[in-house]
KOLRO-15934 format. One line per 10 residues: for each residue x, y, z of N, C-alpha, C, O, CB. Coordinates in steps of 0.1 Angstrom, whole numbers, plus 5000, padded with zeros to 4 digits. Each point is the difference from the previous one (the first is absolute). Glycine has a CB too. Layout:
X Y Z X Y Z X Y Z X Y Z X Y Z  ... $
//
This chain:
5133 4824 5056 5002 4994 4986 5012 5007 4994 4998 5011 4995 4977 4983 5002  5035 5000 5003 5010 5006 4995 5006 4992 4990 5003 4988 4999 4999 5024 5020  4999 5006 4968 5005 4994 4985 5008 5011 4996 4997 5012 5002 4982 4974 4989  5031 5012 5005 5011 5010 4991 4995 5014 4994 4988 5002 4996 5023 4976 4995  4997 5029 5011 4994 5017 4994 4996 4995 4988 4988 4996 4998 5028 5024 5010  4992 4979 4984 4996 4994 4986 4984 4990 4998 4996 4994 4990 5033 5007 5008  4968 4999 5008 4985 4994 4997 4991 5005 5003 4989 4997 4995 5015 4987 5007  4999 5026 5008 4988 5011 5005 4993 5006 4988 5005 5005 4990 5007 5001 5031  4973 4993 4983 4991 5001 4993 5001 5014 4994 5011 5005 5001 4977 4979 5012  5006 5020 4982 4999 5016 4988 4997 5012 5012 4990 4999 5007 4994 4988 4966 $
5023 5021 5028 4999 5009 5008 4998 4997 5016 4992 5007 5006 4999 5003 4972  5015 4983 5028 4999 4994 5011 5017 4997 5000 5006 4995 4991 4965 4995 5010  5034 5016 5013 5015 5004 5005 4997 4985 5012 4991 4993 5003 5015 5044 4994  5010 4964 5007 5002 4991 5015 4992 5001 5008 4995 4990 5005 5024 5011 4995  4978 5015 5005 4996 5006 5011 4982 5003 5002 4993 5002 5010 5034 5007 4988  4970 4989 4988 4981 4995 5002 4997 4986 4999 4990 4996 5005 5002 5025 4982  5019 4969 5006 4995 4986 5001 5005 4998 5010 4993 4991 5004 5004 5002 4977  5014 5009 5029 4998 4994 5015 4987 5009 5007 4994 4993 5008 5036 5000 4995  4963 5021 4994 4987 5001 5011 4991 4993 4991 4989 5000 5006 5013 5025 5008  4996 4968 4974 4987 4996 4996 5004 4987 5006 4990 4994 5003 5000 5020 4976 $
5020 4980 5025 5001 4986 5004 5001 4999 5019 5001 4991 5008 5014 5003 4964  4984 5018 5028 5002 5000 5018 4985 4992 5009 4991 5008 5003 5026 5021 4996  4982 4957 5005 4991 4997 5010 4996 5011 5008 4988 5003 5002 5020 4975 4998  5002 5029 5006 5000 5005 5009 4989 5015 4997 4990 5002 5007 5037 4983 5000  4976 5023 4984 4996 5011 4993 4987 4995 4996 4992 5009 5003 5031 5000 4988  4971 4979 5003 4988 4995 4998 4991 5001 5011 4988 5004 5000 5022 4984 4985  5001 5004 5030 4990 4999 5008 4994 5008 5009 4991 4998 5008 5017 4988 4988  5000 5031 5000 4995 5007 5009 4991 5014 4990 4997 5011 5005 5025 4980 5018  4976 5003 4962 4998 5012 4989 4983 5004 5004 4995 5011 4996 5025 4978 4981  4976 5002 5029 4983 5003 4997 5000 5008 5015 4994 5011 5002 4992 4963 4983 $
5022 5019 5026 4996 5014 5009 5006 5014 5000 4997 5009 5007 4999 4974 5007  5017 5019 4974 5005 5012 4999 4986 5009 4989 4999 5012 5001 5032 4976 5002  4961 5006 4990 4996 5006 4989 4988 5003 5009 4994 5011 5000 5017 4979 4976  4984 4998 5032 4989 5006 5013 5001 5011 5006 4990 5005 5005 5007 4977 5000  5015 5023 4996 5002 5012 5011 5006 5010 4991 5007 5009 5005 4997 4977 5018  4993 5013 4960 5010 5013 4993 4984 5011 4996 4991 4995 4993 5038 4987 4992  4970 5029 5019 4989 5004 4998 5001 5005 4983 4991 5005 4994 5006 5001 5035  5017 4989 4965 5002 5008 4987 4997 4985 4993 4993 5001 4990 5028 5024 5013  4982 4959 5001 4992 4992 4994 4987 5001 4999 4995 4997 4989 5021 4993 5017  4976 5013 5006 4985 4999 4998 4994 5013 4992 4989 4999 4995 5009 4987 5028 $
5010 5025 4976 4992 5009 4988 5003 4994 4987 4991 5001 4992 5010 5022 5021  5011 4970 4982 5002 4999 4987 4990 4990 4996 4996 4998 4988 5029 5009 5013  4970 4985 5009 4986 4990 4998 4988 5011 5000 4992 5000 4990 5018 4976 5025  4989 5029 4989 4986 5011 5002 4999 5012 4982 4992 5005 4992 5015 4999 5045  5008 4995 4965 4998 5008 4988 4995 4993 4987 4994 5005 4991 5024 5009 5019  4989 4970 4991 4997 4993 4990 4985 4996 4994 4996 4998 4989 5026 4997 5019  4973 5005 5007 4987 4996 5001 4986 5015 4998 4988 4999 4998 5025 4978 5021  4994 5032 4982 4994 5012 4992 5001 5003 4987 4990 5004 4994 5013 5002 5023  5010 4993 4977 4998 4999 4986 4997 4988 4988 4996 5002 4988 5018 5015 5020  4988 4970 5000 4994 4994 4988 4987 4989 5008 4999 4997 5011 5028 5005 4970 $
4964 4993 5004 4985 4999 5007 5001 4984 4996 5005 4995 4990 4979 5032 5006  5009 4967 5014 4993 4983 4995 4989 5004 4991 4996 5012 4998 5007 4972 5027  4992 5002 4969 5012 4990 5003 5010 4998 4990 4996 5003 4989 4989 4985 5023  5027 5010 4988 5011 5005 4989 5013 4992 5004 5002 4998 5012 4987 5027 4985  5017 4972 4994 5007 4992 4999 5019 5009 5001 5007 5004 4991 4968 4980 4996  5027 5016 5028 5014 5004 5005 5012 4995 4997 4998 4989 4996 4991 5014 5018  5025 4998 4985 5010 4993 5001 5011 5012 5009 5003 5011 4997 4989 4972 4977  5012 5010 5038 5011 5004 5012 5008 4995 4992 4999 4989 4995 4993 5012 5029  5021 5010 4976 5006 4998 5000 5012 5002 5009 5003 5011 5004 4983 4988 4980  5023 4985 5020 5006 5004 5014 4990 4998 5012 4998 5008 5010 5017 5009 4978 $
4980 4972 5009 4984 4999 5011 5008 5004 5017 4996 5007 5009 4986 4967 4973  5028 5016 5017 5006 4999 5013 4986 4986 5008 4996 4990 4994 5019 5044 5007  4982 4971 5012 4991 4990 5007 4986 5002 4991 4991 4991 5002 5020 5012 5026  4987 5002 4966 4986 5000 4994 4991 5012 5005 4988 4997 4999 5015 4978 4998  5001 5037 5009 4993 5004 5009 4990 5014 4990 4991 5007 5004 5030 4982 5021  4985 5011 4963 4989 5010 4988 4991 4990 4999 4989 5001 5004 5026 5014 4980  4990 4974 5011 4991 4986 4993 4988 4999 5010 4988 5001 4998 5035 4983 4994  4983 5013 5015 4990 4989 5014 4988 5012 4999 4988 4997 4998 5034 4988 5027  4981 5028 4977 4993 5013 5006 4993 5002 4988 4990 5004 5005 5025 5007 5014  4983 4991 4967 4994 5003 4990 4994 4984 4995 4992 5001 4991 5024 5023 5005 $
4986 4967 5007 4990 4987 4996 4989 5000 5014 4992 4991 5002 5031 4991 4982  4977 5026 5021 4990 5001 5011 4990 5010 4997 4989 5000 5004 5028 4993 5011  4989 5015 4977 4991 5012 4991 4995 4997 4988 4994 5007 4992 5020 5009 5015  4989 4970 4991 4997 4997 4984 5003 5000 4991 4993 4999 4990 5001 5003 5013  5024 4997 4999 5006 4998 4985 5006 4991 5001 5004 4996 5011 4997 5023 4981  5003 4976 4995 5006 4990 4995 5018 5003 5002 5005 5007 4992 4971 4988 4992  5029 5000 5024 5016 5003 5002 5006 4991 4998 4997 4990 5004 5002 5022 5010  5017 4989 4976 5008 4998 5000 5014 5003 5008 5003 5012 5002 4982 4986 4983  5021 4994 5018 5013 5003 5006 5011 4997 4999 5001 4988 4998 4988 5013 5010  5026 5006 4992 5013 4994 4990 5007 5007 5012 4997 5010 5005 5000 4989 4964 $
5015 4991 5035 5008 5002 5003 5011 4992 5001 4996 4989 5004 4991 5023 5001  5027 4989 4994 5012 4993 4996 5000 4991 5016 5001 4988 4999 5015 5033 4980  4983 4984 5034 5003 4992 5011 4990 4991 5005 4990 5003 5005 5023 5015 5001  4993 4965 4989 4990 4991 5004 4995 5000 5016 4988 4996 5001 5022 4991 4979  4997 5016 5030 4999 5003 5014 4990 5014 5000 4996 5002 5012 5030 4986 4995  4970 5018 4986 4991 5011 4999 4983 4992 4997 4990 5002 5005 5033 5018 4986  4982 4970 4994 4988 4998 4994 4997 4988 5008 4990 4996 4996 5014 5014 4981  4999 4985 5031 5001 4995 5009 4987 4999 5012 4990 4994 5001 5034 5010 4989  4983 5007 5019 4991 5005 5009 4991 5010 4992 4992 5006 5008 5025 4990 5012  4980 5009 4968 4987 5007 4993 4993 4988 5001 4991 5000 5009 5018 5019 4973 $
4993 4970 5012 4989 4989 5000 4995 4998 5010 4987 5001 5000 5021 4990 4987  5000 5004 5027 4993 5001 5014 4991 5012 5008 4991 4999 5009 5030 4987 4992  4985 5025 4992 4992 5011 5004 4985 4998 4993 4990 4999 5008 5032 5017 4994  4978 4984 4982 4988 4997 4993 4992 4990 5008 4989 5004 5005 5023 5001 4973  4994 4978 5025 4993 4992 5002 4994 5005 5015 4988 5001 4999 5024 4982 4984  4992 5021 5029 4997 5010 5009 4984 5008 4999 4990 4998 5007 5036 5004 4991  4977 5009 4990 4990 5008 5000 4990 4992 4992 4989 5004 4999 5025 5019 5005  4989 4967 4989 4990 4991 4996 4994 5009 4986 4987 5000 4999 5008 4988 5028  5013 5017 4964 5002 5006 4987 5008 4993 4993 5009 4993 5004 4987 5027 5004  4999 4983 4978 5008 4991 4988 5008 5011 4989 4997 5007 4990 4982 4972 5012 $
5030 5018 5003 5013 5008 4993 5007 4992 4992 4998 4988 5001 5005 5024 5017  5007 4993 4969 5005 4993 4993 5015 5006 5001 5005 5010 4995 4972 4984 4991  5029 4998 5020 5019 5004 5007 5008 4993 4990 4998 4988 4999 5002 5012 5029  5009 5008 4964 5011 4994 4993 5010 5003 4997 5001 5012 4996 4987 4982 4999  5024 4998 5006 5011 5002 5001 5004 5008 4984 4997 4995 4989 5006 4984 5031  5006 5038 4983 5002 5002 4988 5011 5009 5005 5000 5003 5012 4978 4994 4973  5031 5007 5008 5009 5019 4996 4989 5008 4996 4993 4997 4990 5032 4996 4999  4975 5016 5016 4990 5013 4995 5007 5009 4988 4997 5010 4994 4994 4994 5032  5023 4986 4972 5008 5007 4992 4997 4996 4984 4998 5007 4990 5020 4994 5030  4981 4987 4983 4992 4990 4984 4990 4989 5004 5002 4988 5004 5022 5011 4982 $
4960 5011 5012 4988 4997 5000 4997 4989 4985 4989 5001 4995 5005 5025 5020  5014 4966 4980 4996 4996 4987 4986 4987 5002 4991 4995 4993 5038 5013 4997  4976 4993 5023 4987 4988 5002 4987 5006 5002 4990 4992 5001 5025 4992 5009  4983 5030 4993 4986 5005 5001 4993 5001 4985 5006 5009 4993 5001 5004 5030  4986 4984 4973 4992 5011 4985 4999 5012 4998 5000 5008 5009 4988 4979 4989  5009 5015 4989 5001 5011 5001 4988 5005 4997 4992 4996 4991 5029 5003 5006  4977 5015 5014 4981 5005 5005 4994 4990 5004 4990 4995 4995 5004 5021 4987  5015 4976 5031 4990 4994 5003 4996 5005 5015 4996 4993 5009 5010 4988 4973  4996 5028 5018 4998 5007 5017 4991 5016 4998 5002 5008 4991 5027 4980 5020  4962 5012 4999 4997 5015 4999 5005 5012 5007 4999 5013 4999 4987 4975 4997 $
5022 5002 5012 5010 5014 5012 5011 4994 5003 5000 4987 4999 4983 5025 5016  5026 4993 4987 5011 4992 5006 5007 5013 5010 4998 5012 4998 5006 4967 4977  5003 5017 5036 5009 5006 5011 5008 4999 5002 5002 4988 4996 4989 5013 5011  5022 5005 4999 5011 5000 4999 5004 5007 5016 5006 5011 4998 4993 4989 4972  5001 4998 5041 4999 5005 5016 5014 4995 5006 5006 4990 4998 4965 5008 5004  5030 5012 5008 5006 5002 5011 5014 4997 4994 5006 4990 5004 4974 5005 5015  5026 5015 4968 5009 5002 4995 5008 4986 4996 5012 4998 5002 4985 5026 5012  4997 4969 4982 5003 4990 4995 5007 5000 4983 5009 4991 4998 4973 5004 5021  5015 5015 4971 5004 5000 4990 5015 5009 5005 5011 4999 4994 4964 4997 4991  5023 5011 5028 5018 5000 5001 5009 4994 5008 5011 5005 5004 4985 5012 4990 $
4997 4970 5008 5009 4985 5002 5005 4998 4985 5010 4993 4999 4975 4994 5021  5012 5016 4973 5004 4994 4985 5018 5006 5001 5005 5009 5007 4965 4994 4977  5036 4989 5007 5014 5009 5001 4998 5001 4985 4995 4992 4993 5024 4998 5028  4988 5026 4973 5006 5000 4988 4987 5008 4994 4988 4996 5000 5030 4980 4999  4986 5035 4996 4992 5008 4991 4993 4993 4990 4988 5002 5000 5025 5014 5004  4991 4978 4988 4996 4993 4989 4985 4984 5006 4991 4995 4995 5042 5014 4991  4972 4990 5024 4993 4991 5007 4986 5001 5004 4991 4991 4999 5029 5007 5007  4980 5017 5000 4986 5006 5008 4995 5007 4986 4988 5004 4999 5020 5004 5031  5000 4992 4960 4988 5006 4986 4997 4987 4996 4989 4999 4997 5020 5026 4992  4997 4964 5010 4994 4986 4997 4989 4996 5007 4991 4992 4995 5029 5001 5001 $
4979 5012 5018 4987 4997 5012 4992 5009 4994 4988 4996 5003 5023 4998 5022  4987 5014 4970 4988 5013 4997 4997 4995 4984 4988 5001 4997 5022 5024 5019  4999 4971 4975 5000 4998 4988 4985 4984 5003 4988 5001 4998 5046 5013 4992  4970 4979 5014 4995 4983 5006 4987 5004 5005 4990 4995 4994 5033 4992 5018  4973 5027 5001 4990 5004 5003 4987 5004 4989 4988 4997 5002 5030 5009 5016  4987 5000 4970 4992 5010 4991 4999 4985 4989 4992 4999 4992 5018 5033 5012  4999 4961 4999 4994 4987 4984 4984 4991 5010 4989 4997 4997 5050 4990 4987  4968 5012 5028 4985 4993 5005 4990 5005 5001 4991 4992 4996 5018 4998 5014  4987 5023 4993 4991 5005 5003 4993 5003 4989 5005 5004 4989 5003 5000 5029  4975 4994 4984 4993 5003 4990 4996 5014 4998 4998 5008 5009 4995 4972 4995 $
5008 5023 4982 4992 5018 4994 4998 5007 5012 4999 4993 5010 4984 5001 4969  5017 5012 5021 4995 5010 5018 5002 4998 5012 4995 5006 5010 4990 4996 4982  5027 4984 5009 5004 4997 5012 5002 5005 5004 5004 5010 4994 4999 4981 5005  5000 5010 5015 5006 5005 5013 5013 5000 5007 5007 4990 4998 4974 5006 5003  5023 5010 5005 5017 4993 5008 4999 5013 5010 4994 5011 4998 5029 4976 4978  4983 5008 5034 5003 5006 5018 5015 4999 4999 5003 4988 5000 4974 5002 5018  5033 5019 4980 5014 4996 5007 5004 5010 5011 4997 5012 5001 5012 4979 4975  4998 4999 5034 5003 5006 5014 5016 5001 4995 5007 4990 4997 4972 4999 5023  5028 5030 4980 5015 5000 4998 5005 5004 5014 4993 5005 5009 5007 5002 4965  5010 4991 5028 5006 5011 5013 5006 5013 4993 5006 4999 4989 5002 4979 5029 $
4992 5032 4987 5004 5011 5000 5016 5003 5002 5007 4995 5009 4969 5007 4997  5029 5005 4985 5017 4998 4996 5002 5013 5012 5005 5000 5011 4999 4991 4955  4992 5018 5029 4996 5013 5007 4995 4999 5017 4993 5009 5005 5000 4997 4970  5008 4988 5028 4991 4999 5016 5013 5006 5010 5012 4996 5001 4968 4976 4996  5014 5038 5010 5009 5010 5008 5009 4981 5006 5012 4996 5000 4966 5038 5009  5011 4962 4994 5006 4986 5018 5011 4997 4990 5008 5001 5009 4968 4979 5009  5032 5018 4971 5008 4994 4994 5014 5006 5000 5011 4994 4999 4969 4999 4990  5018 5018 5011 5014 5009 5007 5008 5000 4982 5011 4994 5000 4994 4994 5037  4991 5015 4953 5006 4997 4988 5008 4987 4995 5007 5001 4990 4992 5021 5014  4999 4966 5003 4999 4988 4994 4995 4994 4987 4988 4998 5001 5013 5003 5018 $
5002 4996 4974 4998 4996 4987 4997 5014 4988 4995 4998 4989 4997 4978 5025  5012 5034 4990 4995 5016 4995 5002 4996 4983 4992 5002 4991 5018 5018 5032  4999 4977 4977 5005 5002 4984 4992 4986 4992 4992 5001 4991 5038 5011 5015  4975 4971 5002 4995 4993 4989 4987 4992 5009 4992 4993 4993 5034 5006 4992  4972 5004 5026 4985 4998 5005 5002 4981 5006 4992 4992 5004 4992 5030 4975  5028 4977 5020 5000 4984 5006 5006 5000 5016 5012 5002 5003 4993 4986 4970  4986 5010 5035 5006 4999 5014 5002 4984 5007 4991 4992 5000 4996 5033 5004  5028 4973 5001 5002 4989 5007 4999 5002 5012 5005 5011 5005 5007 4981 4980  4983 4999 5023 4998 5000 5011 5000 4982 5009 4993 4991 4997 4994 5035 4994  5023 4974 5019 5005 4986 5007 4986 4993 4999 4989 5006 5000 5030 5002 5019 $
4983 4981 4979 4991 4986 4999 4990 4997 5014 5005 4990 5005 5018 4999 4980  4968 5015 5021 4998 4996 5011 4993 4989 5002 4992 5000 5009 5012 5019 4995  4999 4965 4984 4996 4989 5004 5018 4993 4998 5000 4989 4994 4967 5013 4998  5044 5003 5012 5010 4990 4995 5007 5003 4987 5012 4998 4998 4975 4987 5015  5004 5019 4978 5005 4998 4988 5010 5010 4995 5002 5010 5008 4979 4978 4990  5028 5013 4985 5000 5012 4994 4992 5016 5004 4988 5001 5003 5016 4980 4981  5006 5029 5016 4993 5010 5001 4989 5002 4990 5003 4997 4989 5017 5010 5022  4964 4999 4992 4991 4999 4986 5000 5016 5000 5001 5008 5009 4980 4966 4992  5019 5027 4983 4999 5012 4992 4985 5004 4996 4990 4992 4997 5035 5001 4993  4975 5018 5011 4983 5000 5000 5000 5018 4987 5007 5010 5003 4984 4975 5034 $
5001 5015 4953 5002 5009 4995 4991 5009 5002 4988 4997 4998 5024 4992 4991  4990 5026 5015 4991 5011 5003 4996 5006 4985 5008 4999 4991 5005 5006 5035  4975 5000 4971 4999 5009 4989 4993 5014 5006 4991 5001 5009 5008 4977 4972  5011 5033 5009 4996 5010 4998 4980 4996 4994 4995 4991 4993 5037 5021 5004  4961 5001 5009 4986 5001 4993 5002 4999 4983 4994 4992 4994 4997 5025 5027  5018 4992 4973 4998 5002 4984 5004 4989 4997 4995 4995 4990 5008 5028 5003  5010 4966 5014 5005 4990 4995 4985 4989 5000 4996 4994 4991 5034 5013 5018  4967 4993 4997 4984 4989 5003 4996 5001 4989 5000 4991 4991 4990 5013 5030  5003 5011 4978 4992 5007 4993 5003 4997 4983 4990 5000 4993 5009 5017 5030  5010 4982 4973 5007 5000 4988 5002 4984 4997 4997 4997 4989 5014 5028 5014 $
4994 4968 5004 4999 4984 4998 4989 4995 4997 5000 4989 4994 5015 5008 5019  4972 5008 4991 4991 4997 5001 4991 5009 4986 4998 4993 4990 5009 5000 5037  4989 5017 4974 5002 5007 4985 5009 4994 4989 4992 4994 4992 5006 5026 5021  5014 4978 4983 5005 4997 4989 4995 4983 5001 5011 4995 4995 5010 5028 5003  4973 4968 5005 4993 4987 5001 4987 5000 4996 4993 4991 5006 5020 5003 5009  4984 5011 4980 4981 5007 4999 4992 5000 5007 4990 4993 4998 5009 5002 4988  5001 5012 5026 4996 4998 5014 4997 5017 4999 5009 5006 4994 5006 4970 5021  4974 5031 4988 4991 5006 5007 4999 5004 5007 4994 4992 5006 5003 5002 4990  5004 5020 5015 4998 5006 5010 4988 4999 5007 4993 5006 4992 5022 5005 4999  4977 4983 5021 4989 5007 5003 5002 5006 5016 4994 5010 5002 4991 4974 4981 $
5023 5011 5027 5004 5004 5006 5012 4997 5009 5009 4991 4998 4973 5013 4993  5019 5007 5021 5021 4995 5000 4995 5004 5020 4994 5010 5004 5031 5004 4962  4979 4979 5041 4994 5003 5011 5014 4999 5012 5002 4989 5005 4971 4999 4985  5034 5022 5014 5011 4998 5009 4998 4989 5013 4989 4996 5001 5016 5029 4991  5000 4972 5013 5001 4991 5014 5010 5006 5008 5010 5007 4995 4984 4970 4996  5004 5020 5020 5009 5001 5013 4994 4987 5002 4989 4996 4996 5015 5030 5014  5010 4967 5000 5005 4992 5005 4985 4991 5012 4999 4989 5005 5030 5027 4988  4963 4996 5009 4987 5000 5010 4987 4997 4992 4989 4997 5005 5021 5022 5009  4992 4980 4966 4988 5001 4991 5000 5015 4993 5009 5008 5001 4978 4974 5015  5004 5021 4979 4994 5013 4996 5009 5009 5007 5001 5000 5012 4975 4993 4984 $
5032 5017 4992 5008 5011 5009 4986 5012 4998 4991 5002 4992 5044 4993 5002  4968 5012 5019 4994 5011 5003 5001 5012 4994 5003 5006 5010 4997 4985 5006  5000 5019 4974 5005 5012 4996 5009 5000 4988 5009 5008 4998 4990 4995 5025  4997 4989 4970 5012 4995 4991 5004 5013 4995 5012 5003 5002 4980 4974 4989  5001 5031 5005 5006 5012 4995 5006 5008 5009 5002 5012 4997 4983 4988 4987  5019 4997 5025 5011 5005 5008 5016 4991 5005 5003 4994 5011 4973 5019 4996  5032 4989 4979 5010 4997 4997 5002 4987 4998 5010 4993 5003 4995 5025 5006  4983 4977 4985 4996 4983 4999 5011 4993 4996 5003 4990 5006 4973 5013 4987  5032 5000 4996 5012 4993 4994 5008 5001 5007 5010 4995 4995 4987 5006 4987  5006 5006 5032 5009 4994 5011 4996 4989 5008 5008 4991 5003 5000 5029 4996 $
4977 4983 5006 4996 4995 5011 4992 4984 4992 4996 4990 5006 5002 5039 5012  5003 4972 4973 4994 4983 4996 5006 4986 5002 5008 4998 4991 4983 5014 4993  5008 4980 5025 5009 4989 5001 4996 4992 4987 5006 4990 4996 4996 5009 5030  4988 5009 4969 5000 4993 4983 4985 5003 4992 4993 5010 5002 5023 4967 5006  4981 5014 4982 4989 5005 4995 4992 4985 4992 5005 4989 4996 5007 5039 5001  4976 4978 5005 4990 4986 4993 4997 5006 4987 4994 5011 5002 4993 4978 5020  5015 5009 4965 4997 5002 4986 4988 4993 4996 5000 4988 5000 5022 5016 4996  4969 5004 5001 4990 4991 4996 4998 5005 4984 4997 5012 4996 4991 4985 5031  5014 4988 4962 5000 5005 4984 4992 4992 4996 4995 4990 5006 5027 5018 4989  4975 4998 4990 4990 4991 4995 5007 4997 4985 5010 5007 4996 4967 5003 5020 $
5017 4977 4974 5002 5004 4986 4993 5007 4992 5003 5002 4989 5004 4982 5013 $
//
């Protein structure tokens, strides 16, 4: 689907709307996230901290694969994501596992079509808020998060780690790493955050500490307190209001 820079959506560059538009990237996303052992904890983790039955909103569903897996537990899921070739095959996946999911096309950047408190948790996984381009953009995605959710809501965000030894000081100073297109397209920019940078976007939004859980690339890092802010390929934030 090709349209002029100038129309690209709110925080969305060349180089994420050719991978959200790649067939190709779609058709092989459910068996990459099958085989990422750091996809299936950020589902495990989700499904440990918040309880059915309760009303979810993914954000950045991708195939549906939080959705599909927590309406099997008993909650009520929502799903948003900008790539119709994503929301696409989520529906086929849903109709599949024979669960009723609710998939809709949105920007995670301007939620104006959700209400407001009308969710009890909402998620944010597998570094998806740093697909967003533009500082001002990803505090618009956290700002959008805290108007939906209800009094005591919940939120899961998955960041990558700016700091991660594997990175060799790439993106050190402003935390945005480009890296070649590997569906064809624009090179995609992907933004790393420091821990306090998370930590503080999330704090200055009226968001809540309860806990902050490192990852390696395998799930659950081992030892965190042994030099964890090198060795984290990132971190799962878990806040509340």
């Amino acid at each position: 689907m090709a349209i002029p820079d100038w129309q690209l959506p709110t925080g969305v560059d060349r180089g994420l709307w050719d991978y959200l538009h790649s067939q190709e990237m779609v058709s092989g996303y459910d068996e990459q996230m099958a085989t990422s052992p750091l996809a299936a904890f950020d589902v495990q983790f989700c499904e440990k901290v918040f309880t059915p039955p309760s009303k979810l909103l993914d954000l950045g569903c991708g195939t549906g694969r939080l959705c599909i897996h927590l309406t099997r537990k008993g909650f009520d899921c929502t799903g948003v994501d900008l790539s119709p070739e994503m929301l696409e095959k989520a529906k086929d996946n849903a109709l599949a596992a024979n669960v009723n999911v609710t998939f809709q096309s949105g920007n995670i950047v301007d939620l104006t079509n959700v209400p407001d408190a009308s969710f009890d948790y909402a998620a944010c996984l597998f570094s998806t808020l740093g697909m967003v381009s533009g500082y001002e953009n990803r505090e618009a995605v956290i700002r959008s998060v805290y108007r939906v959710l209800k009094p005591g809501g919940k939120f899961v965000l998955h960041v990558h780690n700016r700091r991660f030894l594997g990175l060799r000081g790439k993106g050190f100073w402003t935390g945005d790493i480009t890296m070649s297109q590997a569906y064809g397209g624009a090179p995609l920019t992907l933004h790393h955050f420091t821990l306090r940078e998370a930590k503080a976007l999330l704090t200055r939004n009226g968001f809540h500490s309860r806990a902050i859980c490192p990852v390696s690339i395998d799930g659950e890092m081992t030892k965190p307190w042994l030099f964890g802010h090198r060795r984290a390929y990132g971190y799962l934030l878990y806040y509340e209001i």
